[in-house]
N, C-alpha and C positions, 0 to 999 in steps of 0.2 A: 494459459493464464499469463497474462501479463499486467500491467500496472502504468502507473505516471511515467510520463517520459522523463529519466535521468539525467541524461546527456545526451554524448555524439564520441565516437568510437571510429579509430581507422576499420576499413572493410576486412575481413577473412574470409578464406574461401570456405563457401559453403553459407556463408549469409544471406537471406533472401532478397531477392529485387526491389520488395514491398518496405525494408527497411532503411532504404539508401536515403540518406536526408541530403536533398540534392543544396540546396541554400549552403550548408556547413562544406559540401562536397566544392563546391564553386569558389566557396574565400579560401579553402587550404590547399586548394587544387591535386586534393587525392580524393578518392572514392571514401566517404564519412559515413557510419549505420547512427541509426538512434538504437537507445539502449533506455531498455526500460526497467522499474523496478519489477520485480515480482511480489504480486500479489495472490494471497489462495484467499479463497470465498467460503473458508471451513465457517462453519455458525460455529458462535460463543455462545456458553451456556453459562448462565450465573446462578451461583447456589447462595442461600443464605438464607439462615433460622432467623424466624422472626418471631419477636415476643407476641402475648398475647395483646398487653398494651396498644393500640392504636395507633397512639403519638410515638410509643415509644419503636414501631415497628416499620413507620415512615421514616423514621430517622437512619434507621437502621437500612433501610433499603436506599434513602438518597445515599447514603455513605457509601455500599457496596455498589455503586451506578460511579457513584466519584469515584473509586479506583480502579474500576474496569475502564474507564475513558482514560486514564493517566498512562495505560500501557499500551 
């Protein structure tokens, strides 16, 4: 699992070949890794009671849409 590339990182031993950002490696003139964020690809599940209302139960679901994007 990995994610967006973060930055650039001096090299450790035991880092893979695959990570070596040669560009950053070359202006600092040491060995640079990229560093990524991590990401997990777990599914969200949204719960939420809805009235019987129609109007009133649309409302109620864009609300709980709007604070599951906010986190």
């Amino acid at each position: 699992m990995s994610g967006d590339l973060r930055g650039v990182r001096p090299y450790q031993h035991g880092d893979g070949r695959r990570r070596v950002h040669w560009h950053a490696s070359a202006h600092t003139g040491d060995l640079m890794v990229r560093e990524s964020e991590i990401r997990t690809d777990d599914p969200v599940r949204i719960v939420a009671a809805l009235a019987s209302d129609h109007d009133k139960a649309d409302r109620l679901a864009e609300e709980a849409m709007a604070r599951s994007s906010r986190k």
